[in-house]
N, C-alpha and C positions, 0 to 999 in steps of 0.2 A: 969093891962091889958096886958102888956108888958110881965109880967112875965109868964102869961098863953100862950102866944103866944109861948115861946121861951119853954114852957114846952110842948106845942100839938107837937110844933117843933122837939123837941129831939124826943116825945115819937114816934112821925113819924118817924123819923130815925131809930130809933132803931127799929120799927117795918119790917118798909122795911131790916131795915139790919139783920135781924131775918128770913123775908121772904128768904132773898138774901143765907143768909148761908143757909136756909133748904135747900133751891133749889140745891145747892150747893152739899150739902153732900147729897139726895136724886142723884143726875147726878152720885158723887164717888160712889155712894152703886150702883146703876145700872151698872153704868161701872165694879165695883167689881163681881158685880152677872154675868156679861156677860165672864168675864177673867177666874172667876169661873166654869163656865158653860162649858168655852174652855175648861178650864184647866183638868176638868172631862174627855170632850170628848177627850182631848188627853191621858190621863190616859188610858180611855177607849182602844183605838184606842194601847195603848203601851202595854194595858194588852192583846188584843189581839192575837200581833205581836208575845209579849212575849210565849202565848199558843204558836200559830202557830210558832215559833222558836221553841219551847221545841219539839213540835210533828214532825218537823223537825230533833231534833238533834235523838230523838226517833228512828227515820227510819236510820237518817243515823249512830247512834249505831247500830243498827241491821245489816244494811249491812254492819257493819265493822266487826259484828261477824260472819256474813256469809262469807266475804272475807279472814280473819282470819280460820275460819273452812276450805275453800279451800285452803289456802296459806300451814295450816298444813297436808292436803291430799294430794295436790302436792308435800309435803317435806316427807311425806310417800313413793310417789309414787316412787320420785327419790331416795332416799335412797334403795327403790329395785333393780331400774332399776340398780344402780350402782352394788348392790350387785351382779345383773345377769351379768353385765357387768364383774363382777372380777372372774366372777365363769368361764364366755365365755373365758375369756384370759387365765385363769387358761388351762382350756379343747383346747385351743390354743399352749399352750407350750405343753401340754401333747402330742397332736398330733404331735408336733413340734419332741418333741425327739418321738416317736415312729415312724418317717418318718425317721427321723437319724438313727435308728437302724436298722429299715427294709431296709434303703438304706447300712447300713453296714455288713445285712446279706446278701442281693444281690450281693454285694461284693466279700462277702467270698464265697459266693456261684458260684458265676462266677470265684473265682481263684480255687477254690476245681475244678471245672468241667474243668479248664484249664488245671490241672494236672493231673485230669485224662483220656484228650484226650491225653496229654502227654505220660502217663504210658500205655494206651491203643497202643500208636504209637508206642513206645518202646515194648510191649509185639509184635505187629505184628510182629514186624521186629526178636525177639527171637523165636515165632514159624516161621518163613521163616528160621531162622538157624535149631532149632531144628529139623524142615520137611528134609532140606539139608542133617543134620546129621545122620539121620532115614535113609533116601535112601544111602548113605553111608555103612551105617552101615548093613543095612541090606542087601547090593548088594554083599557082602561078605559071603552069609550063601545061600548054594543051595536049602535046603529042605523048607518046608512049617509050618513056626507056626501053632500049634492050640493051643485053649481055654482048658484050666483044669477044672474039678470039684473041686470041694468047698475044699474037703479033699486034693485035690493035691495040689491045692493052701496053702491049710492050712500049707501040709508039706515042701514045699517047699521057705514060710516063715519061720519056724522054724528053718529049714536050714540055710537059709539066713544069712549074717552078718554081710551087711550092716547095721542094724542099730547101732551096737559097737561101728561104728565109731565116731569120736569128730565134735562136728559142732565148724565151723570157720568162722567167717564173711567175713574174708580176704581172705579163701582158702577152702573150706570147706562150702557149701549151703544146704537149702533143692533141689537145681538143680540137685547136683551133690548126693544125695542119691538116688535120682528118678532115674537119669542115670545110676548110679551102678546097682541097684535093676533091672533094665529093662534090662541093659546088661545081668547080669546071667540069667535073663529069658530067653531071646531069644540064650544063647548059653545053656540050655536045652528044648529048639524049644517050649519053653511056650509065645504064646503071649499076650504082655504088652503094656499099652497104658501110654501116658503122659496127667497128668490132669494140666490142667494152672488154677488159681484161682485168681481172682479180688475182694480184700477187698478192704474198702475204701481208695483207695490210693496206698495199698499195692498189692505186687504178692508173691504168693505162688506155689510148686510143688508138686506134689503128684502122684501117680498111680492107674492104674484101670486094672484089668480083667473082659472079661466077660468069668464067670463059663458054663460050661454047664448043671448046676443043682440049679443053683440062682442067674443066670442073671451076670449083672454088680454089684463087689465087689470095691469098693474105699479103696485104702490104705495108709494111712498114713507113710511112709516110715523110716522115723524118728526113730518111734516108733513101729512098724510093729500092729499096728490097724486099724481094719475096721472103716469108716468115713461112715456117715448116710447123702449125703451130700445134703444143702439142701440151696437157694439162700434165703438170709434173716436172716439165723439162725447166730449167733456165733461161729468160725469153731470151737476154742481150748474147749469151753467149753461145749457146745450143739451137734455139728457133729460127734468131735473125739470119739471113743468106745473104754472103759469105760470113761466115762466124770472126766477128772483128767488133769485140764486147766494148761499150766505155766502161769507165773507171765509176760504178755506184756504191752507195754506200745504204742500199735496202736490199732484202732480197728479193729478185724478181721471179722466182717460183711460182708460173703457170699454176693456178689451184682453180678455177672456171674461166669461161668468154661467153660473149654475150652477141650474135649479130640481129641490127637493124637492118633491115632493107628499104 
């Protein structure tokens, strides 16, 4: 009887302790299923994130290649702007020396025109002699010049011999051929005029009749030829008649004349 007792005994123990552990591991598997359950929804909830990060870096890839496409259109842009920039300083020194030069033809230009108020001043002061030496000269002769015809002129160049003479820088001008030449006119009562000429810088003398059958003749005295004369022309190589220039080294550019009679 004992024995039955101590056997209902165990088998109740172990019953209840069968019941005890299911209970048991029924509570772990629930708690499992619940951790479980989290553990999804954080999944869940990560994979979300995850999307919405990706669609995130999505956009912000995009805008870095839109930033990117701007950063390299502003690196176009400046790369012009410089280029204009170097083209601007370029066209900057250009102007730079073309102000240089035009300030050094002003220059010259205002010493060129200095010397020739200079040589203007000086020629005044030579016609006041010259005019002096005319009234002079010719206060000495009682009768009255006239004008020749073309052919008395003509022959009375031919005559002439002044031009033989040797020109001398030192002694010897075209002043003093004009002067000769004008003296034997006026002591065969032909009258002669003094021509003054202003090339660039330079003076020149010469002579003039007026013919009474072609006007005023210009002479070249030098050479005894008619001169065509004209302000602008080239005297030695354009004015003189026949044009057979010498070799100078001024320019003789006709720029005013001046006659004495």
């Amino acid at each position: 009887m004992v024995k039955k007792i101590v056997l209902f005994s165990f088998i109740a123990i172990c019953f209840i302790g069968a019941v005890a552990f299911t209970g048991i591991q029924i509570t772990r598997l629930n708690n499992t299923q619940d951790t479980l359950a989290s553990t999804q929804n954080e999944l869940a909830s990560t994979q979300s994130d995850i999307l919405n990060t990706g669609n995130t870096l999505a956009s912000t890839d995009a805008e870095l290649s839109l930033i990117q496409s701007d950063l390299w259109n502003d690196q176009d842009k400046l790369s012009k702007t410089l280029s204009e920039m170097q083209y601007i300083y370029q066209k900057i020194d250009s102007i730079g020396s073309e102000i240089d030069k035009t300030q050094d033809t002003i220059y010259k230009a205002n010493a060129q025109l200095d010397d020739e108020k200079n040589s203007n001043a000086a020629l005044n002061i030579d016609l006041v002699d010259i005019q002096s030496d005319y009234n002079s000269t010719t206060s000495g002769y009682s009768y009255v010049f006239r004008d020749p015809t073309y052919e008395e002129l003509k022959d009375f160049l031919k005559a002439d011999t002044s031009d033989l003479n040797e020109y001398n820088t030192a002694t010897y001008v075209c002043e003093d051929f004009s002067f000769d030449v004008r003296l034997h006119a006026m002591q065969q009562k032909i009258r002669c005029a003094y021509v003054y000429l202003i090339f660039a810088g330079i003076r020149h003398s010469i002579i003039a009749f007026n013919t009474t059958d072609k006007g005023i003749i210009y002479i070249e005295p030098q050479l005894d030829r008619e001169v065509n004369l004209q302000v602008g022309w080239h005297y030695w190589s354009e004015c003189v008649i026949p044009h057979n220039p010498p070799v100078t080294t001024y320019n003789d550019t006709v720029t005013q004349y001046y006659l004495i009679w």
